[in-house]
N, C-alpha and C positions, 0 to 999 in steps of 0.2 A: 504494500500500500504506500510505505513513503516513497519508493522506486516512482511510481507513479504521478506522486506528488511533484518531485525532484523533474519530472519531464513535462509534465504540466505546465509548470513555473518557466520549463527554459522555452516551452514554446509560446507561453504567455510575450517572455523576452524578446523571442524570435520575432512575433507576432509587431510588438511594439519599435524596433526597429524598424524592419519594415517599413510601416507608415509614417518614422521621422523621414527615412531616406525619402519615400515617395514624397512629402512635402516637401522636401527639401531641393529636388529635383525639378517641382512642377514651379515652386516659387525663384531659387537664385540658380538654377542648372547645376551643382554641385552634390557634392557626396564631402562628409567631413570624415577626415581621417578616424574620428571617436567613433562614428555610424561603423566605419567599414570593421574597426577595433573588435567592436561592440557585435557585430555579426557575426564574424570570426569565430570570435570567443565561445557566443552560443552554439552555433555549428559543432565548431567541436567536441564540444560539451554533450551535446544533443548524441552525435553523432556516434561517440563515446556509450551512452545509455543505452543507444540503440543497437549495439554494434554494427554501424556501418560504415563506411567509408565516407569523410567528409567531403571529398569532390562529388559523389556518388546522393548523396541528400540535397546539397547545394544545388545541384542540377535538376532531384526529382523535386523540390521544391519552385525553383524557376527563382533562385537569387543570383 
């Protein structure tokens, strides 16, 4: 159950990035080094819990 919890939370993360970048993108055309940090991090994180391959999720997710 906290396994579950613990991946909830990073897609909550994931989730919420996301949507800075997307505004971030549609307002000044950039990506901030912290967004890209900050995805990263979850990804692997994510990726980790899930055992899969972080290039492999990044792609099936479309980041």
């Amino acid at each position: 159950m906290n396994e579950n919890k613990e991946i909830e939370n990073l897609l909550i993360r994931l989730s919420g990035v996301s949507r800075d970048i997307t505004k971030s993108v549609n307002f000044s055309g950039n990506i901030t080094k912290k967004q890209i940090k900050e995805r990263e991090t979850v990804i692997k994180k994510l990726s980790q819990k899930l055992n899969l391959d972080p290039e492999y999720l990044t792609e099936k997710l479309n980041l």
